[in-house]
C-alpha positions as MATLAB code, in Angstrom:
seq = 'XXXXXXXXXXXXXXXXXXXXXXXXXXXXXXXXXXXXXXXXXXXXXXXXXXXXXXXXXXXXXXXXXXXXXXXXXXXXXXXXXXXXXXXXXXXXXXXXXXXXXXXXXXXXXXXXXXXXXXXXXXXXXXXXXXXXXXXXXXXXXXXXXXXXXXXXXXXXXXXXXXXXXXXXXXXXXXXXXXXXXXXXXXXXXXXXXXXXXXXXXXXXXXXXXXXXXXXXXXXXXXXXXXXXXXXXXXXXXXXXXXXXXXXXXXXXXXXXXXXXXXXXXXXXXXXXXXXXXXXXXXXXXXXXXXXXXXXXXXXXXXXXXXXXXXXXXXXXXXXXXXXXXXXXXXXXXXXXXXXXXXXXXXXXXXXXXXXXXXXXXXXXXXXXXXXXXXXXXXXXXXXXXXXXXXXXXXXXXXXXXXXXXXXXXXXXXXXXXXXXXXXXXXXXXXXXXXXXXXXXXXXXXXXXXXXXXXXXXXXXXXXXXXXXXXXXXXXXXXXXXXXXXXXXXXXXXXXXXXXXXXXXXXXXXXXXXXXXXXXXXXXXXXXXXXXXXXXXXXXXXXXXXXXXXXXXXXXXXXXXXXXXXXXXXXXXXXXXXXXXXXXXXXXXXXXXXXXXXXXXXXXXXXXXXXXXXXXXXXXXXXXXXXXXXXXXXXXXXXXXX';
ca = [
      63.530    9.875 -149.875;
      60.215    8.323 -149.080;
      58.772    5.460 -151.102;
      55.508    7.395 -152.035;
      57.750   10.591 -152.754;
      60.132    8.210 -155.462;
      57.031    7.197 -156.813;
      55.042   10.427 -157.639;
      58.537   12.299 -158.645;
      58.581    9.481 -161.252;
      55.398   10.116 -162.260;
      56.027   13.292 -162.490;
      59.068   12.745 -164.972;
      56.486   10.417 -167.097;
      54.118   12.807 -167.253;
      56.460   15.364 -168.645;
      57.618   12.636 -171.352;
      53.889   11.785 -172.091;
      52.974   15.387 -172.675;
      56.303   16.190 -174.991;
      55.235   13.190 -177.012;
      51.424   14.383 -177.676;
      52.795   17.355 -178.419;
      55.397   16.193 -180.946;
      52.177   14.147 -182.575;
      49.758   17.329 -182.476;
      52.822   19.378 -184.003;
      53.324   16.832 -187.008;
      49.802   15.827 -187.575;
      48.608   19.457 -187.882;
      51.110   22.413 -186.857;
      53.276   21.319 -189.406;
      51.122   20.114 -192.204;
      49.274   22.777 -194.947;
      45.780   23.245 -194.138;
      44.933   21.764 -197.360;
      46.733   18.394 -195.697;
      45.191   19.009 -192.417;
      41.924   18.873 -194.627;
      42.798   15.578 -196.160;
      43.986   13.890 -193.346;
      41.144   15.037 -191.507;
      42.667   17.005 -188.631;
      41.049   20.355 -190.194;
      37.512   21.599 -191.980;
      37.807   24.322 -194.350;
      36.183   25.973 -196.567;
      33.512   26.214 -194.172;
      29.873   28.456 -194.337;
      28.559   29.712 -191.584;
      24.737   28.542 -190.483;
      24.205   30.415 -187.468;
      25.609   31.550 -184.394;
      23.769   32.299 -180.787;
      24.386   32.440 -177.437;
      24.311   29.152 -175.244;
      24.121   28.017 -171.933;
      26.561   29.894 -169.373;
      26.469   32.623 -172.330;
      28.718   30.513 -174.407;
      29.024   31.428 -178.076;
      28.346   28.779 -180.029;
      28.599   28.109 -183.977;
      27.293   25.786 -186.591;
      29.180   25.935 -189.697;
      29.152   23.101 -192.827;
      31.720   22.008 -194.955;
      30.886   20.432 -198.771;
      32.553   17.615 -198.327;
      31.954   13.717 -199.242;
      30.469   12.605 -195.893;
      33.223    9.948 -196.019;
      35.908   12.527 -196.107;
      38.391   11.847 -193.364;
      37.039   13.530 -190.134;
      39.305   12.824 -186.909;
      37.361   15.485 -185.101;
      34.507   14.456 -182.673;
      32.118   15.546 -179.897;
      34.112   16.882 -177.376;
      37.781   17.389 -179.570;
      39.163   20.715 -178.779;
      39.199   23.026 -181.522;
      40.536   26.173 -182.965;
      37.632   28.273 -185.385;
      39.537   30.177 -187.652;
      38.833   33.348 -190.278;
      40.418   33.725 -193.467;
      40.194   36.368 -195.610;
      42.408   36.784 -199.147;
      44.996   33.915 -197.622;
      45.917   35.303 -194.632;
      43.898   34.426 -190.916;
      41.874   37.528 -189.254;
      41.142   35.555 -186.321;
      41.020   32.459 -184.090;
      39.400   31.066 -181.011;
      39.347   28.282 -179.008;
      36.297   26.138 -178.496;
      34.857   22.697 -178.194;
      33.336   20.443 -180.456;
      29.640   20.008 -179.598;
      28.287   17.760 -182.088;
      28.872   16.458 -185.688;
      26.241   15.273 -187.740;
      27.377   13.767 -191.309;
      29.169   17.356 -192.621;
      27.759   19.977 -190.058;
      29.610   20.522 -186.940;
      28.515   23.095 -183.761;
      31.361   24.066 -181.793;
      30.613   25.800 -178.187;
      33.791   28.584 -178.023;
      35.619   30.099 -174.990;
      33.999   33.066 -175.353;
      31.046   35.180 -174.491;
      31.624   37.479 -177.356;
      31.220   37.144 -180.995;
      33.701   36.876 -183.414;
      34.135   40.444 -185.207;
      35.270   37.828 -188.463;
      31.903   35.134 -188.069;
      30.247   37.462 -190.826;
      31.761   37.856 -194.351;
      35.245   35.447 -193.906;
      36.272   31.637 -195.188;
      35.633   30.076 -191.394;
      37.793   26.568 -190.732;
      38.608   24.940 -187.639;
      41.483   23.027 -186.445;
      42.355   20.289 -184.626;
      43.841   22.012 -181.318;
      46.048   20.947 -178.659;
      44.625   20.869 -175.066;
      47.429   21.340 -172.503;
      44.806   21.925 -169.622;
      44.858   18.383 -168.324;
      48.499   18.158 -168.207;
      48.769   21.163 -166.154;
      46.221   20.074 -163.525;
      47.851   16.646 -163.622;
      51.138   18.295 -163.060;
      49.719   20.799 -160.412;
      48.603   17.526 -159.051;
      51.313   15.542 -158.646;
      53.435   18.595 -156.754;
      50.929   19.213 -154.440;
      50.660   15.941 -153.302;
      54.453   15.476 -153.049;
      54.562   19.189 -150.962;
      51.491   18.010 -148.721;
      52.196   17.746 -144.822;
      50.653   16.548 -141.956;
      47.379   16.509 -143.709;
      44.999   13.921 -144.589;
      46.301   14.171 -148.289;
      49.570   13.298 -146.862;
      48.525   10.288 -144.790;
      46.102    9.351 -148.103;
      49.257    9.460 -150.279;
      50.637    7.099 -147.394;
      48.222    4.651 -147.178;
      47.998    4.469 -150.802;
      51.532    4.229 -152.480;
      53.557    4.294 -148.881;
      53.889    2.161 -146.203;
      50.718    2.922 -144.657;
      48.292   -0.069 -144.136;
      44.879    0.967 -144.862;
      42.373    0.561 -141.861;
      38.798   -0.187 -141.584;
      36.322    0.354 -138.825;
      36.154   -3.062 -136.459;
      32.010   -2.800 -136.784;
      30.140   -5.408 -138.130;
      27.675   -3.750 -140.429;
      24.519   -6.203 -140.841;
      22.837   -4.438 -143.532;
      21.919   -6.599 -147.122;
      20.875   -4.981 -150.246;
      18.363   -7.120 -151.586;
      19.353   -6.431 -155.456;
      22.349   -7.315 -155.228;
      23.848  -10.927 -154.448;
      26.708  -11.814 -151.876;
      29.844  -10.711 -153.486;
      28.601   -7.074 -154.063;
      27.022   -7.122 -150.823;
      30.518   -8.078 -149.126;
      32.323   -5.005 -151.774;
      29.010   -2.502 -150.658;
      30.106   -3.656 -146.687;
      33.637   -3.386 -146.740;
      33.333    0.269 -148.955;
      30.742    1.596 -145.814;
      33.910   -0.250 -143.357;
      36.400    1.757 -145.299;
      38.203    4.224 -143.210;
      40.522    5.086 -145.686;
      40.277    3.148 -149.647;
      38.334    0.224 -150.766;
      38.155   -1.162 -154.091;
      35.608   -2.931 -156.202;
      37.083   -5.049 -158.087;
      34.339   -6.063 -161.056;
      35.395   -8.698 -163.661;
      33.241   -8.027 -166.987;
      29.461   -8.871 -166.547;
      29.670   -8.875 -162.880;
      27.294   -5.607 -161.894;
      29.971   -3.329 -160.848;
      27.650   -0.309 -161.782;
      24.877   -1.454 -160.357;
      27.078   -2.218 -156.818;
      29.083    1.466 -156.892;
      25.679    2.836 -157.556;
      24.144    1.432 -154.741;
      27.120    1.807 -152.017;
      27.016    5.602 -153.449;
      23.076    5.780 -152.744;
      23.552    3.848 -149.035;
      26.859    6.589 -148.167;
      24.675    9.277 -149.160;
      22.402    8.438 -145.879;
      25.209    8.894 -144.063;
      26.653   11.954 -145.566;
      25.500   15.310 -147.329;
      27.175   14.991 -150.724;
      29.992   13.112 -152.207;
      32.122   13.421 -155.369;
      31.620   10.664 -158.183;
      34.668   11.079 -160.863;
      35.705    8.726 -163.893;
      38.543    9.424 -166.655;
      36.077    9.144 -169.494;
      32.820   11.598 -169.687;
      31.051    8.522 -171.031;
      31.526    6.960 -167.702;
      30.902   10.006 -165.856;
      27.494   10.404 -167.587;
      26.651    6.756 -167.117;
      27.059    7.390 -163.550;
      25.339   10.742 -162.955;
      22.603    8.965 -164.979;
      22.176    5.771 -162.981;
      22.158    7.698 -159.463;
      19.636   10.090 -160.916;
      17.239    6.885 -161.552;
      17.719    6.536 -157.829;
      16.347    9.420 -157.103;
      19.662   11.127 -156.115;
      20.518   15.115 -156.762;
      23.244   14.995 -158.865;
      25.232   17.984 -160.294;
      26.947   17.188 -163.550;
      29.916   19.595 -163.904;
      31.891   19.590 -167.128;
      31.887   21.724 -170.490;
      28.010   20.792 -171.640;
      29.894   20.023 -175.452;
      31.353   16.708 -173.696;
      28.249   15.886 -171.434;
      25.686   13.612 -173.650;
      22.149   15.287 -174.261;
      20.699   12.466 -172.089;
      22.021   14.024 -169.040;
      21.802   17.992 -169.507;
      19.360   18.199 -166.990;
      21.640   18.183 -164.501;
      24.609   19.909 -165.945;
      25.484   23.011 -163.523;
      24.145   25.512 -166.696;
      20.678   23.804 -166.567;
      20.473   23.779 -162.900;
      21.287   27.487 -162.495;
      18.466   27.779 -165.447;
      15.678   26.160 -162.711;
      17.027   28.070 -159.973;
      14.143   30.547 -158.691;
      16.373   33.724 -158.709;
      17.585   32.740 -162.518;
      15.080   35.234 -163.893;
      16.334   38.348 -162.279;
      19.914   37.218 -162.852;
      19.357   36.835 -166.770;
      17.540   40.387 -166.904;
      20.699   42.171 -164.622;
      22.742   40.732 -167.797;
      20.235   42.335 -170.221;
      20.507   45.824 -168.282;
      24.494   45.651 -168.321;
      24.678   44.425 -171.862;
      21.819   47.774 -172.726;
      24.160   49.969 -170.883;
      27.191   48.912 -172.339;
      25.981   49.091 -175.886;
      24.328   52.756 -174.633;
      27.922   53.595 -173.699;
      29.418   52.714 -177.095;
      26.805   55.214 -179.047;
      28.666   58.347 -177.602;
      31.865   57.824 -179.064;
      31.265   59.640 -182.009;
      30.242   62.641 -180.623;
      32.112   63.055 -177.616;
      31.737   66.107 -176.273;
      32.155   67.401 -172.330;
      28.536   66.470 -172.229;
      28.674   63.334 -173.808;
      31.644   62.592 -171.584;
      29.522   62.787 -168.627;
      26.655   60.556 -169.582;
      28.806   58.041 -171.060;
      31.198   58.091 -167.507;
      27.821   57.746 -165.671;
      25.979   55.194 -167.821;
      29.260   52.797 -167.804;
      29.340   53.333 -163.958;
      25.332   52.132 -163.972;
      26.274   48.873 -166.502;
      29.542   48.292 -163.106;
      27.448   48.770 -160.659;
      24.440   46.208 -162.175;
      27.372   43.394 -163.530;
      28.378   44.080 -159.856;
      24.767   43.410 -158.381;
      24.536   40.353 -161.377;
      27.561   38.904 -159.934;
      26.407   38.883 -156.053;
      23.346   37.189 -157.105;
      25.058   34.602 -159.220;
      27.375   33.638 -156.708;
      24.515   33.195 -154.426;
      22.869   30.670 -156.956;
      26.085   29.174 -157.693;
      26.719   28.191 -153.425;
      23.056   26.987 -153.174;
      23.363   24.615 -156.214;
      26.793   23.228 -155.385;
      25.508   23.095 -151.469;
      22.223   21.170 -152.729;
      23.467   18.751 -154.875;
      24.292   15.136 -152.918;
      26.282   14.300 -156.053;
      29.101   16.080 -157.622;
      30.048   14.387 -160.645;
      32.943   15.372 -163.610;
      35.705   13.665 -164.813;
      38.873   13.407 -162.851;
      41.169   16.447 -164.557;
      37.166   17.833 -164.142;
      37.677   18.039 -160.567;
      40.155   21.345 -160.632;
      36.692   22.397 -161.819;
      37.248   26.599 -160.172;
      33.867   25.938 -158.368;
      35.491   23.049 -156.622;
      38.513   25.006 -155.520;
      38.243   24.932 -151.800;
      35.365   22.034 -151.203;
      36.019   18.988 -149.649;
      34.436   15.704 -149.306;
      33.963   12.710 -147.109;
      34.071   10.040 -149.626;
      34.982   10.648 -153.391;
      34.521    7.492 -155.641;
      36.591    6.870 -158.758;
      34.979    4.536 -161.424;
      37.088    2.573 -164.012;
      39.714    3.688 -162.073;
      42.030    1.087 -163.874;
      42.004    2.747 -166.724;
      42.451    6.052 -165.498;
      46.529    7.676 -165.319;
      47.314    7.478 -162.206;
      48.163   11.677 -161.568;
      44.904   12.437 -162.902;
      43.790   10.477 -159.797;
      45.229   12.966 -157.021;
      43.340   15.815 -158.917;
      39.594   14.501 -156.654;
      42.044   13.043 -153.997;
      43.482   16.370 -152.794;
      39.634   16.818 -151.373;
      38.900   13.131 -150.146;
      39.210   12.288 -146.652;
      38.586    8.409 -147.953;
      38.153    6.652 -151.382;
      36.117    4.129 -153.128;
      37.604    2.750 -156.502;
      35.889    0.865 -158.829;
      37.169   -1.357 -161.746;
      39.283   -4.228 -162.767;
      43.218   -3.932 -163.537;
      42.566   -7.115 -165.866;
      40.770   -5.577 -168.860;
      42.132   -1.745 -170.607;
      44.907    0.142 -168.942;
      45.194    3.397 -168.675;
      46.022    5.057 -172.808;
      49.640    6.262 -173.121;
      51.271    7.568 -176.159;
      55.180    7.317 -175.263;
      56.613    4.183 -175.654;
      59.135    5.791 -173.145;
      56.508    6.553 -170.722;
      54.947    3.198 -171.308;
      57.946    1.425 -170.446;
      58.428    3.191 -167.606;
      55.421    2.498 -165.619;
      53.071    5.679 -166.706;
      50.609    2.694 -167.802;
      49.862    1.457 -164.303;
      47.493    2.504 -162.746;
      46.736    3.644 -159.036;
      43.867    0.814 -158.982;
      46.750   -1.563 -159.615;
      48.972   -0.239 -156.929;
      46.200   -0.563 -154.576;
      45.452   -3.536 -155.489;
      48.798   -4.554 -153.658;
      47.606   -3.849 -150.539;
      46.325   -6.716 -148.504;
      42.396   -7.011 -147.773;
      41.195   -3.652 -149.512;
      39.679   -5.486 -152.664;
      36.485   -6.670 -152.942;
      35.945   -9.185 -156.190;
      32.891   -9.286 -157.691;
      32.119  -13.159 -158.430;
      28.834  -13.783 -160.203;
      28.892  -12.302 -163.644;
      25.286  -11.986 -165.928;
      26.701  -12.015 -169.230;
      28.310  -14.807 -170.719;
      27.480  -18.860 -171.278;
      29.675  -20.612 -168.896;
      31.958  -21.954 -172.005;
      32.781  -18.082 -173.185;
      33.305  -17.522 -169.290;
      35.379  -20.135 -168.782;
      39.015  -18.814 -170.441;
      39.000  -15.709 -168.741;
      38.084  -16.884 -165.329;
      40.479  -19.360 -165.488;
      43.362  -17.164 -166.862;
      42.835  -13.462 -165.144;
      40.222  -14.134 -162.269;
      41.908  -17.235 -160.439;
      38.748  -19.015 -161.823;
      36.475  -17.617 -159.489;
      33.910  -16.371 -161.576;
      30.804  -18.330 -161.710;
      28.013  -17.638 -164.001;
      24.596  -16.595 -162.098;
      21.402  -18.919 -161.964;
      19.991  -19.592 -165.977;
      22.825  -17.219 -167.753;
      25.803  -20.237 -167.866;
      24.085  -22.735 -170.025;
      21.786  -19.355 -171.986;
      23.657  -20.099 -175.767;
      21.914  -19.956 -179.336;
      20.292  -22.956 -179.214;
      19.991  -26.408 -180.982;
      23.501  -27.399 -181.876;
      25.083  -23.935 -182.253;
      28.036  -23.880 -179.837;
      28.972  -21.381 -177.991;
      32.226  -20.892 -178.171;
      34.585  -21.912 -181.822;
      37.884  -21.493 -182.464;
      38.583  -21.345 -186.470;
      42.103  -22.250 -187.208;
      43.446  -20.781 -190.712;
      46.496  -22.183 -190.446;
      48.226  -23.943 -193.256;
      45.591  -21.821 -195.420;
      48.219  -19.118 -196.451;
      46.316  -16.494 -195.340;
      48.866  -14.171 -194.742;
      48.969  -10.971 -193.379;
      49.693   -7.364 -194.976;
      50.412   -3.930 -193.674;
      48.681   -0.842 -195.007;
      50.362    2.840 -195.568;
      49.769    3.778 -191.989;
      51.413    0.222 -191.115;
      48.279   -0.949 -189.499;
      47.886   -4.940 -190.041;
      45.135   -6.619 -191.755;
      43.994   -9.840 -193.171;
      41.914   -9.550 -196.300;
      41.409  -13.489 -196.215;
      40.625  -13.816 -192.963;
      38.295  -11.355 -192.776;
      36.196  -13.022 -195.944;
      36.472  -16.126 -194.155;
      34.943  -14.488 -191.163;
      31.861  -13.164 -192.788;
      31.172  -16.731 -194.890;
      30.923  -18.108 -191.574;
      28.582  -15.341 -190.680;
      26.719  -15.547 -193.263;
      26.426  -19.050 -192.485;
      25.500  -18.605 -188.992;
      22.266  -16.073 -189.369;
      21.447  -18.988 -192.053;
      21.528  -21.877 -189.196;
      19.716  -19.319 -186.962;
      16.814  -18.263 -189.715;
      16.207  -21.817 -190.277;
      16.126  -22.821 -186.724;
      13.966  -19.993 -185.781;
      12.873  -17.972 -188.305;
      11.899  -14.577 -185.429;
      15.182  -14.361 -184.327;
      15.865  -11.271 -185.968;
      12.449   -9.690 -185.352;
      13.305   -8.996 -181.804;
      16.171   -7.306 -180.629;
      19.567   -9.320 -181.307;
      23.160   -7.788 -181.949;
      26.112   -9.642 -183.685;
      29.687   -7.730 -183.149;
      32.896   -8.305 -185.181;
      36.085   -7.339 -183.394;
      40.066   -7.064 -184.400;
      42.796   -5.294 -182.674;
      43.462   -3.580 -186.273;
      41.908   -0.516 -187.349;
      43.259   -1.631 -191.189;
      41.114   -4.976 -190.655;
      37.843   -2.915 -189.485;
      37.952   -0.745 -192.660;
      38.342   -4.193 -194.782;
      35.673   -5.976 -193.224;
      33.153   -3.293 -193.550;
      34.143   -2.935 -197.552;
      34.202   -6.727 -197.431;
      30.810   -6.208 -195.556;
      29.199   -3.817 -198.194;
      30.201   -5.989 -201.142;
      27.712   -8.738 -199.757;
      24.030   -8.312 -200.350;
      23.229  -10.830 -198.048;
      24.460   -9.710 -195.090;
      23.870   -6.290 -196.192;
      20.501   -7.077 -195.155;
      21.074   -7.808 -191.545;
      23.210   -4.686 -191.080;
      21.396   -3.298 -188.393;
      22.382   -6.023 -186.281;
      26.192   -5.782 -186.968;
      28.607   -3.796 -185.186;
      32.350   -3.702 -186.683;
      34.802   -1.807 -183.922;
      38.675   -2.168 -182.133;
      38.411   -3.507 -179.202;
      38.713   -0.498 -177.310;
      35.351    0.391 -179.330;
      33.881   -2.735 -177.233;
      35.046   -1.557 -173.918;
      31.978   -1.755 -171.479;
      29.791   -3.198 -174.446;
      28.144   -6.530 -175.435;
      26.556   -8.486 -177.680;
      24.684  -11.650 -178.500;
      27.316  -12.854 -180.998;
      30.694  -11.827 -180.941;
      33.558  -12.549 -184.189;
      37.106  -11.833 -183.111;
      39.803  -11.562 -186.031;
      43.378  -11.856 -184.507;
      44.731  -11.409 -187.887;
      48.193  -12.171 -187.151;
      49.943  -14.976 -189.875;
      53.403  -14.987 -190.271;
      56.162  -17.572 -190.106;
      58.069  -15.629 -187.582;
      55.524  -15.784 -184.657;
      55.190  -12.080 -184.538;
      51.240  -10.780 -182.923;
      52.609   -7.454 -181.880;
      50.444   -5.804 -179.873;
      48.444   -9.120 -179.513;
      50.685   -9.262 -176.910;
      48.103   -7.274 -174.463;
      46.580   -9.658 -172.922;
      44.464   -7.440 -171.305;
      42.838   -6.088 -174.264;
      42.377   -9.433 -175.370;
      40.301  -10.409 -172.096;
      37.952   -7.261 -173.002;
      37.598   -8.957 -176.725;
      37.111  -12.864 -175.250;
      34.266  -11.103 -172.646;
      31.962   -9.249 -175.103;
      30.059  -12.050 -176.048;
      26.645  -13.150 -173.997;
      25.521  -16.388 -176.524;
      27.993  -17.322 -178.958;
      31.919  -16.517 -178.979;
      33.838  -17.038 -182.859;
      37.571  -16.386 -182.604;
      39.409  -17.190 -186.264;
      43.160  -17.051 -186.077;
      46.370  -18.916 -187.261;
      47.320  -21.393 -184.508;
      50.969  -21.694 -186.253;
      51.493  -17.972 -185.673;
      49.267  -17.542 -182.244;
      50.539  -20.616 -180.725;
      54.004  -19.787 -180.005;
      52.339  -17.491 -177.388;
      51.870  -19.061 -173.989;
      48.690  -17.303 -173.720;
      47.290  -18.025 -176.553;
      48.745  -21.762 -176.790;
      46.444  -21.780 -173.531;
      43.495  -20.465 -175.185;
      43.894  -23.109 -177.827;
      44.100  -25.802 -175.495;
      41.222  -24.408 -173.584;
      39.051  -24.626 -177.109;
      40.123  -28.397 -177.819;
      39.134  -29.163 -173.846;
      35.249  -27.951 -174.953;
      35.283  -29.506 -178.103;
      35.516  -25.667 -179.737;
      38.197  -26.444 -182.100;
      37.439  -26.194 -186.160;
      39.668  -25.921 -189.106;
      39.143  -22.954 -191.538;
      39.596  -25.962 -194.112;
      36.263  -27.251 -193.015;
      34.360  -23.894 -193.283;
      36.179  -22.868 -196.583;
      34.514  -26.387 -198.167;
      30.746  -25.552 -197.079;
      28.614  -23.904 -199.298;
];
């Protein structure tokens, strides 16, 4: 059997595992709880009131109900969640449907269902809604996967060669002499060598480095070259970053997507709000009217239904086919001239089994933070490419999986990484715009082969005065020792007080050194790989006045909340302090690099050497603080006042 073929029947066997195991969570977190436990763990609203219901864009239905609840109440629902509104009447459910969530807003929630009609149980029933499952993407993953294991003598065939196979990527022999003049030599080289690409390229973009800005512009320089491409990302947060930024450039770009997951920003260009501007959208909307009138003029004879009655009703329901038929011409005929129009087609990768991208094709298709992406849900825009462009960087988050089994057996790497083992298709990105040099300097060293240089006035931009910008705080020997909560989620109630004294501290130095600091726009951000020490340093947080009063500036989040963010000041609290060495999922060094690269001015990391330092990487990171003088004992901190 061929290589690629091992490799994507594995996957395919992963995939399978992954999807059993988010089912077996969905099942016990809500098919198998009460709904009065769904309620309280947050995986269900109900009771719920109805505030109104009208049609949306596309003819959606969509609802806004509210719940009395304490706005604290546990709510794992969320813009874009899929979601099951339910009708209850005297205990027993009249009704459900499907739908997604389209916004939440303390305890009101709209919800844009998967349906055009209404609800015969919206009016006069208890409405809830559930936390659903959403099989969809596994299925197109799947459907994927097959497909590209069945293809033959085709270019997704030679693609799935060149990629995973033996194949050896080729670019054309050219030398292209354009030179973007925003962007500096190493994105230059990755925009070249993407244009070059007769089959993949990848943009490889350590944090800070522009790699936005650089897949932005080598999308806006193909697009001379071709009629339309196809952008794609895993997340709909990237995808609308992207469709956003090539938009500034003046690009035609053609969001597709449910509108509940695309952010309000960027509803211009969803395909619903294009149709809207579309010169023939007028007569299309009043064909619906006339087949809705006819329909409902239908329904009246059913009463009286005599022969007579038969006949009009038989001819008036042939009228509403024959205008829905009429309706439908003309909306197919808006629906090719948007799609043919647009130079960008942009949606998330399962997005791209979009039906309205069923049979097109495209030149180039990029994929941005393709490292974090699964790699089947990267053959969904593939089976259309006759070449890709990947951008991202196998060094900071993988791709999410919920199996350990999975996990363990490769599901978590991505097809960026694979790639990545081909020779001469990756482009690094060198020059990063974020960080001092000193907060720089780790990372580069430890993940980027220390290539990464700061650019011209960012490595030595810190806080000022004698602020440093990077510290290590070492608790150890302090006996600040760790706990576990009920959901088994670490935390470090000492640490975590320790970290805000030294906060607190901090904005003190900086008032007195400059007392306008916090007039203009400046952002601190606290980080720990456990959720249990995020909910005790925001209690810890509200139970000081002080800093209470500078809360605008602080942002407490996991470090997947940090992913693709930054911030003047960053606070990282490893939390881990044990006398058996254990960090757990501290382990992931990759998340770690995302944590260590947040910071532009100022980097504080507080941790227990004793515990952290039987860890080669982070024994490295300690050395690296003692080489630039970054070293302080929590002994020294815990004796200021």
């Amino acid at each position: 059997m061929p290589q690629s073929i091992e490799i994507l029947e594995k996957q395919l066997e992963l995939l399978e595992i992954e999807r059993q195991e988010d089912l077996r969570l969905y099942r016990e977190q809500v098919l198998k709880r009460s709904l009065k436990e769904r309620v309280e763990k947050g995986k269900a609203w109900y009771p719920t009131q109805l505030i109104g219901s009208y049609l949306g864009t596309g003819d959606r239905v969509v609802v806004e109900i509210a719940r009395d609840a304490d706005e604290k109440a546990p709510n794992s629902l969320q813009a874009g969640s899929m979601v099951a509104l339910f009708g209850m009447r005297e205990g027993k459910e009249a009704g459900h449907v499907g739908g997604v969530v389209h916004s939440i807003r303390k305890n009101r929630m709209k919800i844009v269902l998967g349906t055009q009609d209404f609800p015969h149980w919206l009016q006069g029933y208890k409405l809830g809604v559930n936390l659903d499952f959403d099989d969809k993407s596994y299925r197109d993953m799947l459907s994927a996967l097959k497909a590209t294991m069945a293809a033959k003598n085709d270019r997704l065939s030679e693609l799935r060669e060149l990629l995973i196979g033996p194949g050896k990527p080729s670019f054309s022999d050219w030398e292209f002499p354009y030179k973007n003049i925003i962007l500096n030599d190493s994105q230059n080289h990755a925009l070249r060598r993407s244009l070059e690409a007769n089959d993949v390229a990848l943009i490889h973009g350590p944090p800070g480095t522009g790699k936005t800005t650089t897949l932005v512009q080598t999308i806006m320089e193909v697009l001379k070259r071709e009629h339309q491409v196809l952008i794609c990302a895993p997340s709909n947060t990237a995808v609308d970053l992207l469709t956003l930024r090539c938009a500034q450039e003046g690009a035609r770009v053609l969001r597709l997507g449910n509108p509940a997951r695309v952010d309000e920003d960027i509803h211009y260009h969803t395909l619903d709000e294009t149709i809207a501007r579309h010169e023939d959208y007028p007569a299309l909307k009043k064909l619906r009217k006339e087949v809705e009138a006819l329909y409902k003029q239908a329904g009246k004879f059913k009463r009286k239904f005599g022969r007579e009655e038969h006949r009009q009703r038989r001819e008036t329901l042939n009228d509403a086919r024959d205008f829905k038929r009429y309706a439908k011409t003309l909306e197919d005929y808006i629906l090719h001239q948007v799609l043919d129009t647009a130079q960008i087609i942009a949606c998330t990768l399962t997005g791209a089994a979009h039906k309205y991208l069923y049979k097109k094709k495209f030149h180039t298709v990029f994929i941005d933070e393709a490292a974090q992406a699964l790699a089947p849900s990267c053959w969904i825009p593939l089976a259309k490419a006759t070449r890709v462009i990947f951008a991202g960087d196998h060094q900071q988050l993988p791709p999410t999986v919920k199996s350990f089994e999975a996990e363990k057996g490769g599901l978590g790497k991505s097809l960026f990484e694979m790639v990545m083992e081909k020779e001469g298709v990756a482009t690094m990105l060198e020059t990063q715009y974020r960080m001092h040099q000193d907060i720089m300097g780790f990372s580069s060293q430890r993940f980027y082969s220390g290539k990464l240089k700061a650019a011209e006035g960012i490595g030595s931009r810190g806080l000022g005065g004698e602020i440093g910008a990077v510290e290590f705080v070492d608790t150890a020997g302090c006996g600040f020792s760790e706990k576990k909560n009920d959901a088994l989620s670490t935390y470090n109630k000492d640490e975590a007080a320790l970290l805000l004294k030294h906060l607190a501290l901090l904005i003190n130095q900086l008032e007195t050194q400059d007392p306008t600091t916090f007039e203009g726009p400046f952002s601190i951000g606290i980080i720990s790989p456990y959720k249990a020490q995020i909910t005790v340093s925001k209690d810890l947080l509200a139970e000081s006045p002080m800093l209470l009063s500078y809360e605008q500036f602080i942002t407490i989040n996991t470090v997947d909340g940090f992913q693709g963010q930054e911030r003047d000041v960053i606070y990282i609290s490893l939390v881990r302090s044990n006398d058996k060495g254990e960090i757990g999922f501290l382990k992931d060094m990759r998340r770690m690099n995302v944590a260590l690269t947040r910071a532009r001015k100022k980097l504080v990391v507080i941790g227990d050497s004793a515990t952290l330092g039987q860890n080669k990487f982070y024994q490295a990171f300690l050395d690296y603080a003692e080489k630039i003088g970054a070293y302080r004992s929590a002994w020294e901190l815990m004796e200021e006042e």
